[in-house]
C-alpha positions in Angstrom: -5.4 12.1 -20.6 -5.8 8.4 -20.5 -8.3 6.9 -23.1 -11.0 5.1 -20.8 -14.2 3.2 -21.9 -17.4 3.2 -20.5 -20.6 1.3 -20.8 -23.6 3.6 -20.4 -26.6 1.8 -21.0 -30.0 3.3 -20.9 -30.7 2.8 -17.4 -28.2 4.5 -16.2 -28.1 6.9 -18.5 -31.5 8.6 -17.5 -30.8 7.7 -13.7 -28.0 10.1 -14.5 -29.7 12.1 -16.6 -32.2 12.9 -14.2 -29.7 13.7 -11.4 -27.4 15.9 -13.2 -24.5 14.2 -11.2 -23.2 10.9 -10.6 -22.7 9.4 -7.1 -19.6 9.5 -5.7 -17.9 6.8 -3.1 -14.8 6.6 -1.2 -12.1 3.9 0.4 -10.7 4.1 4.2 -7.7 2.9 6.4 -6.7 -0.4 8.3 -7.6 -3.3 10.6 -10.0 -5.8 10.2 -13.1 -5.3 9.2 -16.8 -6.1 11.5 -19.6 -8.1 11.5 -20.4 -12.0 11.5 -22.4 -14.5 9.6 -22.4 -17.5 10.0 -21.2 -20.3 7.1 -19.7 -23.3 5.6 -17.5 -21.9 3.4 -20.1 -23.0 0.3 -20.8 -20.9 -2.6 -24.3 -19.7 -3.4 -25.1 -19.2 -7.4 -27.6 -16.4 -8.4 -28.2 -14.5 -11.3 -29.2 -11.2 -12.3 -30.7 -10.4 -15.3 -29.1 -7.4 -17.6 -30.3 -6.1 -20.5 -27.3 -6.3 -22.7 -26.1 -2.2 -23.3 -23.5 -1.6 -26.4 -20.5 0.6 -26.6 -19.2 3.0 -29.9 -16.3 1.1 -30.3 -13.9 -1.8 -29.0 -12.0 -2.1 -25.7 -9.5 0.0 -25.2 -6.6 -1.1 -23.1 -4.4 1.6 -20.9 -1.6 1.1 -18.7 -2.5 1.8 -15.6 -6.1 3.4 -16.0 -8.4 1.3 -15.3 -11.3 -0.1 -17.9 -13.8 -2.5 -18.8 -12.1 -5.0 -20.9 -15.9 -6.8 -22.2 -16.5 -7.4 -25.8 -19.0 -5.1 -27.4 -22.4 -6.0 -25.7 -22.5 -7.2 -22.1 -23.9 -10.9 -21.4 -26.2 -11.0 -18.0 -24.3 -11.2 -14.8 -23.9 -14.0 -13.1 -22.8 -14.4 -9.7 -21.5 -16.3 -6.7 -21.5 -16.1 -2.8 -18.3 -17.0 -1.3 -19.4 -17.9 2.5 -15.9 -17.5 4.8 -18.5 -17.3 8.0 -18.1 -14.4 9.3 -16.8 -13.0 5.8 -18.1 -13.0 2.3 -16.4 -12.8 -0.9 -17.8 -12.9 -4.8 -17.7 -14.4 -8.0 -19.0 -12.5 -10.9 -19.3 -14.1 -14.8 -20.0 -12.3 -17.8 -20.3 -15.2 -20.8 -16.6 -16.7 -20.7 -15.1 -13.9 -18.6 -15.0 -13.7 -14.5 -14.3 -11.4 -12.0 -13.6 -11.8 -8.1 -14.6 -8.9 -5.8 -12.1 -9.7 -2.6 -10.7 -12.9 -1.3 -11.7 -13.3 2.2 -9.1 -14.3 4.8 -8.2 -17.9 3.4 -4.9 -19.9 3.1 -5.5 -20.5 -0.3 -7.6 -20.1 -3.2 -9.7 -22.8 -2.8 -12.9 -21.0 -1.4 -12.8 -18.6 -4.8 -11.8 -21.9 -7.4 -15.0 -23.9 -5.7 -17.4 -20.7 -6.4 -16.0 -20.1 -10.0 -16.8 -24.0 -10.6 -20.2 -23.5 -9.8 -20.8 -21.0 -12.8 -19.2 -22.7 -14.8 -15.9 -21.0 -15.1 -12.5 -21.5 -13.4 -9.3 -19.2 -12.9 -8.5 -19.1 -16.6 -11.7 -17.2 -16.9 -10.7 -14.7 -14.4 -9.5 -11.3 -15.4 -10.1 -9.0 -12.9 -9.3 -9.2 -8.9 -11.2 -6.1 -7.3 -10.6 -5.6 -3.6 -12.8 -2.8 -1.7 -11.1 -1.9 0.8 -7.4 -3.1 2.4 -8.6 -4.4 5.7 -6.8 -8.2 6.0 -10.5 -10.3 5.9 -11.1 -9.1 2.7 -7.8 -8.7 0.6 -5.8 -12.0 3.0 -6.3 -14.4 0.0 -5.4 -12.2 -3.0 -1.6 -13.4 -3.0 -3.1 -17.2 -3.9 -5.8 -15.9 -6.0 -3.8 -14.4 -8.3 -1.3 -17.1 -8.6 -4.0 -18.9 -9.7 -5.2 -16.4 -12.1 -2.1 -15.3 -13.7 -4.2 -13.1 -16.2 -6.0 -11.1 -13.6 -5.1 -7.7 -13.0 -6.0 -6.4 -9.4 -7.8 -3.2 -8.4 -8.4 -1.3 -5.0 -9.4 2.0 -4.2 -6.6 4.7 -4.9 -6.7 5.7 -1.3 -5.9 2.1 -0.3 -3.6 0.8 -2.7 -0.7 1.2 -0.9 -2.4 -0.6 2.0 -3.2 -3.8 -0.2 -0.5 -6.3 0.1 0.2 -8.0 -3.5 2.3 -10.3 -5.5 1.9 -7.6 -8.9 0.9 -4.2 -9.0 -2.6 -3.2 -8.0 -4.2 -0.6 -10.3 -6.3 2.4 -8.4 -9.8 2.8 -9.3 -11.6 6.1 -9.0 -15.4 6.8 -8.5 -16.8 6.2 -12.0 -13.7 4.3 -13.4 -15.3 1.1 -15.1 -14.4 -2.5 -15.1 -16.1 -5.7 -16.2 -19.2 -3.5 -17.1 -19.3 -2.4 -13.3 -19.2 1.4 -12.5 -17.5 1.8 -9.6 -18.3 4.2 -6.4 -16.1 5.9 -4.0 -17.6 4.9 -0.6 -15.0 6.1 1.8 -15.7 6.1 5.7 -15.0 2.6 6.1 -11.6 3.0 5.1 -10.0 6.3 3.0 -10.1 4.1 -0.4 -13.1 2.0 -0.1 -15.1 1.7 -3.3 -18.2 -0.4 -3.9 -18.8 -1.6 -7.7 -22.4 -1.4 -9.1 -23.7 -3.3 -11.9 -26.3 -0.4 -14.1 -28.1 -3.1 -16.3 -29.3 -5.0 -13.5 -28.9 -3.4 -10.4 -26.3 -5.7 -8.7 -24.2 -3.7 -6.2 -21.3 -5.2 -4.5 -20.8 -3.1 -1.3 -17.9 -4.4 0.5 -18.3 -2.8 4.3 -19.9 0.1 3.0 -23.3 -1.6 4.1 -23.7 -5.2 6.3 -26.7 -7.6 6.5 -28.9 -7.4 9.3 -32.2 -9.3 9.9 -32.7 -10.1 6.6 -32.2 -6.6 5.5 -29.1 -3.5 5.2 -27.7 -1.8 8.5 -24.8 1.2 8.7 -21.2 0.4 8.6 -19.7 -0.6 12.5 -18.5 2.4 13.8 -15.8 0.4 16.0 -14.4 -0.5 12.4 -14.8 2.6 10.7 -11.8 5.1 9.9 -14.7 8.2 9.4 -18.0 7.2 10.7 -19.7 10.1 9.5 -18.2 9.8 6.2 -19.2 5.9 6.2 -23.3 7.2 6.8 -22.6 9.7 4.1 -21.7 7.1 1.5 -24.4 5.0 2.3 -26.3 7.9 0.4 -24.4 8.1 -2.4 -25.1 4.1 -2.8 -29.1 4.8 -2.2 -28.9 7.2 -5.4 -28.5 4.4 -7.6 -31.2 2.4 -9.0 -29.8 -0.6 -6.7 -32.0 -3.6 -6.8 -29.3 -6.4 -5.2 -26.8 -6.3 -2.6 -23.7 -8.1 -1.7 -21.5 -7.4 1.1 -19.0 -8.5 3.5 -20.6 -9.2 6.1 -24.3 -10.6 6.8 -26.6 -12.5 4.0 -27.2 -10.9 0.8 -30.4 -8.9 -0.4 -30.8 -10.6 -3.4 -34.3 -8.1 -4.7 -36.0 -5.2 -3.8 -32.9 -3.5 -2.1 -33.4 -0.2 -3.1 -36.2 0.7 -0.6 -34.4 -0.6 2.0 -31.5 1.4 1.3 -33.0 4.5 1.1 -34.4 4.2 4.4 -31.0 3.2 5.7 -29.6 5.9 4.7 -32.6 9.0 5.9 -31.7 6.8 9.3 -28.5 7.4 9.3 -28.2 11.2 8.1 
Protein backbone atom coordinates (compact mmCIF):
# COMPACT_ATOMS: atom_id res chain seq x y z
CA UNK A 1 0.00 0.00 0.00
CA UNK A 2 1.48 3.34 -1.03
CA UNK A 3 2.25 5.76 1.88
CA UNK A 4 -0.01 8.99 1.04
CA UNK A 5 -0.34 12.26 3.11
CA UNK A 6 -3.20 14.11 3.73
CA UNK A 7 -4.12 17.50 5.18
CA UNK A 8 -7.22 17.31 7.21
CA UNK A 9 -7.91 20.49 8.79
CA UNK A 10 -10.78 21.09 11.03
CA UNK A 11 -13.16 22.25 8.57
CA UNK A 12 -13.22 19.45 6.76
CA UNK A 13 -12.80 17.24 9.25
CA UNK A 14 -16.35 17.92 10.86
CA UNK A 15 -17.83 18.52 7.26
CA UNK A 16 -16.76 14.87 7.04
CA UNK A 17 -17.53 14.00 10.21
CA UNK A 18 -20.92 15.00 9.95
CA UNK A 19 -21.48 13.07 6.68
CA UNK A 20 -20.04 9.90 7.42
CA UNK A 21 -18.65 9.82 3.82
CA UNK A 22 -16.63 11.77 1.65
CA UNK A 23 -17.77 13.08 -1.86
CA UNK A 24 -16.80 11.32 -4.62
CA UNK A 25 -16.09 12.79 -8.43
CA UNK A 26 -15.26 11.31 -11.61
CA UNK A 27 -13.35 12.21 -15.19
CA UNK A 28 -14.96 11.55 -18.87
CA UNK A 29 -13.89 11.02 -22.57
CA UNK A 30 -12.88 13.28 -25.55
CA UNK A 31 -13.43 16.37 -27.74
CA UNK A 32 -13.45 19.74 -26.89
CA UNK A 33 -15.01 21.01 -24.24
CA UNK A 34 -18.30 23.87 -24.27
CA UNK A 35 -19.04 27.10 -23.31
CA UNK A 36 -17.69 30.80 -24.11
CA UNK A 37 -16.55 33.79 -22.28
CA UNK A 38 -15.36 36.33 -23.50
CA UNK A 39 -11.47 37.74 -22.71
CA UNK A 40 -8.16 39.25 -23.25
CA UNK A 41 -6.16 36.68 -22.37
CA UNK A 42 -5.24 38.84 -18.88
CA UNK A 43 -4.86 37.30 -15.58
CA UNK A 44 -7.11 38.18 -12.65
CA UNK A 45 -5.37 37.86 -8.98
CA UNK A 46 -7.61 36.95 -5.99
CA UNK A 47 -7.06 35.53 -2.77
CA UNK A 48 -8.62 33.26 -0.46
CA UNK A 49 -8.12 33.23 2.97
CA UNK A 50 -7.14 29.70 4.76
CA UNK A 51 -6.72 29.06 8.04
CA UNK A 52 -3.39 27.32 8.06
CA UNK A 53 -4.21 23.21 9.15
CA UNK A 54 -1.00 21.06 10.27
CA UNK A 55 -0.05 17.57 9.46
CA UNK A 56 1.65 14.60 12.02
CA UNK A 57 4.63 14.44 10.17
CA UNK A 58 6.69 15.64 6.94
CA UNK A 59 5.92 15.07 3.28
CA UNK A 60 6.14 11.90 2.13
CA UNK A 61 7.18 11.39 -1.44
CA UNK A 62 5.84 8.06 -3.58
CA UNK A 63 6.42 7.12 -7.00
CA UNK A 64 3.56 7.25 -8.62
CA UNK A 65 0.91 7.95 -5.86
CA UNK A 66 0.02 11.01 -5.73
CA UNK A 67 0.52 13.62 -2.61
CA UNK A 68 0.69 16.91 -1.18
CA UNK A 69 4.29 17.87 -1.29
CA UNK A 70 3.62 21.37 1.26
CA UNK A 71 5.76 21.94 4.21
CA UNK A 72 4.09 21.36 7.51
CA UNK A 73 1.40 24.13 7.76
CA UNK A 74 -0.32 25.44 4.62
CA UNK A 75 0.12 29.34 3.77
CA UNK A 76 -3.37 31.01 2.39
CA UNK A 77 -4.11 30.34 -1.23
CA UNK A 78 -3.58 32.55 -3.65
CA UNK A 79 -4.79 32.46 -6.98
CA UNK A 80 -4.97 33.58 -10.62
CA UNK A 81 -7.43 33.66 -13.58
CA UNK A 82 -6.03 32.77 -16.82
CA UNK A 83 -8.62 34.40 -19.40
CA UNK A 84 -8.06 32.26 -23.00
CA UNK A 85 -11.81 33.83 -23.95
CA UNK A 86 -13.73 31.32 -24.42
CA UNK A 87 -11.42 29.13 -21.92
CA UNK A 88 -10.04 29.66 -18.45
CA UNK A 89 -7.08 28.25 -16.83
CA UNK A 90 -5.51 28.79 -13.03
CA UNK A 91 -2.73 29.76 -11.07
CA UNK A 92 -2.66 28.69 -7.55
CA UNK A 93 0.36 29.89 -4.85
CA UNK A 94 0.94 28.52 -1.58
CA UNK A 95 4.07 30.89 -0.01
CA UNK A 96 7.02 29.96 -2.53
CA UNK A 97 5.25 27.02 -4.16
CA UNK A 98 2.65 27.10 -7.32
CA UNK A 99 0.46 25.03 -8.99
CA UNK A 100 -1.37 25.32 -12.51
CA UNK A 101 -4.82 23.65 -12.92
CA UNK A 102 -4.88 23.12 -16.94
CA UNK A 103 -3.29 25.13 -19.67
CA UNK A 104 -5.95 26.24 -22.04
CA UNK A 105 -5.40 25.82 -25.79
CA UNK A 106 -2.26 28.10 -26.25
CA UNK A 107 0.89 27.90 -28.52
CA UNK A 108 2.96 28.49 -25.67
CA UNK A 109 3.24 29.08 -22.09
CA UNK A 110 3.02 32.56 -22.14
CA UNK A 111 -0.70 32.99 -20.89
CA UNK A 112 0.39 30.68 -17.59
CA UNK A 113 4.12 32.67 -17.12
CA UNK A 114 2.14 36.20 -17.28
CA UNK A 115 -0.49 34.82 -14.45
CA UNK A 116 2.29 33.38 -12.24
CA UNK A 117 4.05 36.94 -12.54
CA UNK A 118 1.25 38.50 -11.05
CA UNK A 119 1.58 36.56 -7.74
CA UNK A 120 4.59 36.91 -7.52
CA UNK A 121 6.02 33.61 -8.64
CA UNK A 122 7.30 32.25 -11.98
CA UNK A 123 7.83 28.58 -13.37
CA UNK A 124 10.59 27.79 -10.88
CA UNK A 125 7.85 28.02 -8.38
CA UNK A 126 5.73 25.58 -10.06
CA UNK A 127 5.52 21.99 -8.94
CA UNK A 128 2.39 20.64 -9.87
CA UNK A 129 0.50 20.70 -13.48
CA UNK A 130 -3.11 19.34 -12.75
CA UNK A 131 -5.31 18.80 -15.73
CA UNK A 132 -9.17 17.95 -15.17
CA UNK A 133 -10.10 16.43 -17.81
CA UNK A 134 -8.34 15.43 -21.44
CA UNK A 135 -10.47 17.41 -23.80
CA UNK A 136 -7.75 19.58 -26.09
CA UNK A 137 -8.96 23.37 -24.65
CA UNK A 138 -7.88 22.44 -21.49
CA UNK A 139 -4.73 20.09 -21.54
CA UNK A 140 -3.44 21.94 -25.48
CA UNK A 141 -0.69 23.88 -23.63
CA UNK A 142 0.68 21.34 -21.09
CA UNK A 143 3.60 20.25 -23.58
CA UNK A 144 5.05 24.10 -23.18
CA UNK A 145 4.09 24.47 -19.64
CA UNK A 146 6.02 21.94 -18.51
CA UNK A 147 9.06 22.63 -20.47
CA UNK A 148 8.94 25.56 -18.71
CA UNK A 149 8.53 24.06 -15.44
CA UNK A 150 10.86 21.28 -15.56
CA UNK A 151 10.05 20.45 -11.78
CA UNK A 152 6.39 19.97 -12.17
CA UNK A 153 4.97 16.76 -12.11
CA UNK A 154 1.51 16.46 -14.10
CA UNK A 155 -1.70 14.94 -12.90
CA UNK A 156 -5.12 13.94 -14.59
CA UNK A 157 -7.91 11.87 -13.65
CA UNK A 158 -6.95 8.04 -13.84
CA UNK A 159 -9.74 7.56 -16.27
CA UNK A 160 -8.19 10.10 -18.61
CA UNK A 161 -4.70 9.71 -18.40
CA UNK A 162 -4.19 7.83 -21.26
CA UNK A 163 -6.16 10.57 -23.08
CA UNK A 164 -3.73 13.42 -21.98
CA UNK A 165 -1.01 14.04 -24.43
CA UNK A 166 2.45 14.77 -22.51
CA UNK A 167 6.08 15.31 -22.83
CA UNK A 168 6.67 13.08 -19.14
CA UNK A 169 4.43 10.78 -17.49
CA UNK A 170 1.19 11.98 -16.07
CA UNK A 171 0.41 10.55 -12.56
CA UNK A 172 -3.50 9.42 -11.95
CA UNK A 173 -5.32 10.98 -9.27
CA UNK A 174 -8.25 9.37 -7.47
CA UNK A 175 -11.23 10.93 -5.57
CA UNK A 176 -9.63 11.99 -2.26
CA UNK A 177 -5.83 11.69 -3.42
CA UNK A 178 -4.23 15.11 -2.20
CA UNK A 179 -1.99 17.52 -3.83
CA UNK A 180 -0.80 21.10 -2.99
CA UNK A 181 -3.22 20.88 0.06
CA UNK A 182 -6.12 20.38 -2.48
CA UNK A 183 -8.44 17.25 -2.04
CA UNK A 184 -9.41 16.16 -5.07
CA UNK A 185 -12.98 14.93 -6.36
CA UNK A 186 -13.97 12.47 -8.99
CA UNK A 187 -16.58 14.36 -11.04
CA UNK A 188 -17.08 12.10 -13.98
CA UNK A 189 -19.93 12.80 -16.64
CA UNK A 190 -18.03 15.30 -18.40
CA UNK A 191 -15.49 13.05 -19.34
CA UNK A 192 -14.78 9.27 -17.67
CA UNK A 193 -11.63 10.80 -15.57
CA UNK A 194 -12.69 14.23 -14.83
CA UNK A 195 -11.78 15.39 -11.26
CA UNK A 196 -12.30 18.82 -9.81
CA UNK A 197 -9.74 19.91 -6.86
CA UNK A 198 -11.17 21.62 -3.76
CA UNK A 199 -9.31 23.68 -1.39
CA UNK A 200 -10.96 22.57 2.65
CA UNK A 201 -9.35 25.64 4.46
CA UNK A 202 -10.96 28.15 2.40
CA UNK A 203 -13.45 26.83 0.25
CA UNK A 204 -11.77 27.40 -3.21
CA UNK A 205 -13.00 24.75 -5.72
CA UNK A 206 -11.54 24.50 -9.12
CA UNK A 207 -14.29 22.71 -11.19
CA UNK A 208 -12.94 22.30 -14.62
CA UNK A 209 -16.35 21.52 -16.81
CA UNK A 210 -17.91 19.90 -14.05
CA UNK A 211 -19.87 23.33 -13.53
CA UNK A 212 -19.81 26.67 -16.13
CA UNK A 213 -20.56 30.31 -15.34
CA UNK A 214 -23.79 31.61 -16.22
CA UNK A 215 -25.23 35.10 -15.49
CA UNK A 216 -23.17 35.79 -12.87
CA UNK A 217 -23.85 32.54 -11.21
CA UNK A 218 -23.25 28.22 -11.79
CA UNK A 219 -25.27 26.32 -14.63
CA UNK A 220 -25.04 22.21 -15.43
CA UNK A 221 -22.38 20.83 -17.62
CA UNK A 222 -23.38 21.08 -21.73
CA UNK A 223 -24.91 18.09 -22.54
CA UNK A 224 -23.62 18.30 -26.33
CA UNK A 225 -20.13 18.01 -24.57
CA UNK A 226 -20.75 15.63 -22.06
CA UNK A 227 -19.65 11.72 -22.40
CA UNK A 228 -22.62 10.83 -19.45
CA UNK A 229 -24.98 13.61 -18.90
CA UNK A 230 -26.66 12.11 -16.18
CA UNK A 231 -23.51 11.24 -14.59
CA UNK A 232 -22.30 14.97 -15.17
CA UNK A 233 -25.79 16.32 -12.99
CA UNK A 234 -24.90 13.61 -10.47
CA UNK A 235 -21.45 15.10 -9.79
CA UNK A 236 -22.61 18.38 -9.53
CA UNK A 237 -24.03 16.88 -6.16
CA UNK A 238 -21.19 15.50 -4.97
CA UNK A 239 -19.41 19.14 -5.44
CA UNK A 240 -22.58 20.81 -3.54
CA UNK A 241 -21.64 18.43 -0.44
CA UNK A 242 -18.68 20.34 0.19
CA UNK A 243 -18.51 23.46 2.16
CA UNK A 244 -17.63 25.28 -1.28
CA UNK A 245 -17.45 28.97 -0.93
CA UNK A 246 -15.47 29.98 -4.48
CA UNK A 247 -15.59 28.57 -7.89
CA UNK A 248 -13.34 28.45 -10.81
CA UNK A 249 -14.08 26.83 -14.04
CA UNK A 250 -13.51 26.54 -17.57
CA UNK A 251 -15.85 28.19 -18.91
CA UNK A 252 -17.83 31.50 -17.87
CA UNK A 253 -16.64 34.17 -14.99
CA UNK A 254 -15.73 32.92 -11.70
CA UNK A 255 -17.92 32.96 -8.36
CA UNK A 256 -15.51 34.34 -6.27
CA UNK A 257 -18.06 34.13 -2.67
CA UNK A 258 -21.08 32.80 -1.54
CA UNK A 259 -21.02 29.82 -4.07
CA UNK A 260 -22.29 27.25 -2.02
CA UNK A 261 -25.95 28.34 -2.09
CA UNK A 262 -25.86 28.57 -5.55
CA UNK A 263 -24.61 25.22 -5.93
CA UNK A 264 -26.87 23.50 -4.03
CA UNK A 265 -29.72 24.85 -5.96
CA UNK A 266 -27.88 23.83 -9.09
CA UNK A 267 -27.72 20.68 -8.30
CA UNK A 268 -31.78 19.99 -6.59
CA UNK A 269 -32.34 21.59 -10.42
CA UNK A 270 -30.60 19.23 -12.00
CA UNK A 271 -31.57 15.83 -10.05
Amino acid sequence: MDPKLYRLSRRLFLSDLGRGTLAVAILGPTAVACGSSGGDGSAVPSTTAATPSSTTGPPITTEPGPIDTTGAELAPLEWARVNLDFVSAYVLVRGNEAAVVDTGLAADAAPIETALDTLGADFSSVNHVVITHLHSDHQGALRPVLEAAPSAMAYAGTADVAGIESPRTVLGLDDGDEVFGLRVIHTPGHTPGHISVFDPDSGLLVAGDAVIGADGGLAGPDPAFADDIEMANASVSLLAERDVDAVLMGHGEPVESGAGPLLTDLAASLS
